[in-house]
C-alpha positions in Angstrom: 5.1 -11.7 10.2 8.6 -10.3 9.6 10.3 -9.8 6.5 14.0 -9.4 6.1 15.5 -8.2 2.9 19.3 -8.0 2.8 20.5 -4.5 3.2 23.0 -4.1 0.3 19.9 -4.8 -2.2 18.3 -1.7 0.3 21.4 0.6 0.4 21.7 0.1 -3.9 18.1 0.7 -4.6 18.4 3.8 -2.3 15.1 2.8 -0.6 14.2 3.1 3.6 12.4 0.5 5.3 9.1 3.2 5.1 9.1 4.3 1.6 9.1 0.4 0.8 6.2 -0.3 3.2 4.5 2.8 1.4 5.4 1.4 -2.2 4.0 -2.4 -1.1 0.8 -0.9 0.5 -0.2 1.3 -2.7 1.2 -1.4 -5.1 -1.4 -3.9 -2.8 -4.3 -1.0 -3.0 -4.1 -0.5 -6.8 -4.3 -4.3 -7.3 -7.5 -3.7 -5.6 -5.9 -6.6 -3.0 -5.9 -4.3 -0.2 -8.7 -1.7 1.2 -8.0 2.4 1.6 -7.7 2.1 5.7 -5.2 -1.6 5.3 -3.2 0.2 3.0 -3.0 3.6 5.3 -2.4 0.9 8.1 0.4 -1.0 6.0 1.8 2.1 5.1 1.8 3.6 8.4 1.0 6.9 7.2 -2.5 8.9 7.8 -5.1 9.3 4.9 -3.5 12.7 4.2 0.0 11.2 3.3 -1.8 7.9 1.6 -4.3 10.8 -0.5 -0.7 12.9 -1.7 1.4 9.6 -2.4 -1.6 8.3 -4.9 -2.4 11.5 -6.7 1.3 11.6 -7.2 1.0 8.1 -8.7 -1.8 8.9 -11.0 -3.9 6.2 -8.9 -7.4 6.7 -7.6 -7.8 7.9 -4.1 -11.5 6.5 -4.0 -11.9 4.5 -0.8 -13.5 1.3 -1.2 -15.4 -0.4 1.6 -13.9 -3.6 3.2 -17.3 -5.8 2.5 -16.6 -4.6 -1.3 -13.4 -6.0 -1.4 -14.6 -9.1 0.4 -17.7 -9.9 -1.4 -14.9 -10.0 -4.6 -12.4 -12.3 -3.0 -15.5 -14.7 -2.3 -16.7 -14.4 -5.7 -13.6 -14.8 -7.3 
């Protein structure tokens, strides 16, 4: 899937095509819609990088297991 946003709404919000893939990917984990290793995949950063970014954010950096996060879909 490719997403195109226009790039005057890019260059006014100051952001780069990575920094908004890291900002979706740790929105996505914290909404609990999105495990530790999709979000480090999303992200493309290591686990290092994903660990500093939420820390920085105030966010949890416990990793939750993919069967977790698919037993909850199912359920919900």
């Amino acid at each position: 899937m490719k997403l195109s946003l226009p790039d005057e709404i890019m260059q006014r919000a100051e952001v780069t095509v990575q920094e908004l893939r890291l900002s979706l990917a740790i929105q996505l984990y914290a909404d609990r819609r999105l495990d530790y290793d999709d979000a480090c995949q999303l992200a493309e950063v290591v686990p290092a990088i994903m660990n500093r970014e939420l820390i920085g954010r105030d966010l949890s950096v416990l990793i939750y297991p993919k069967v977790e996060l698919l037993q909850r879909r199912q359920a919900g």
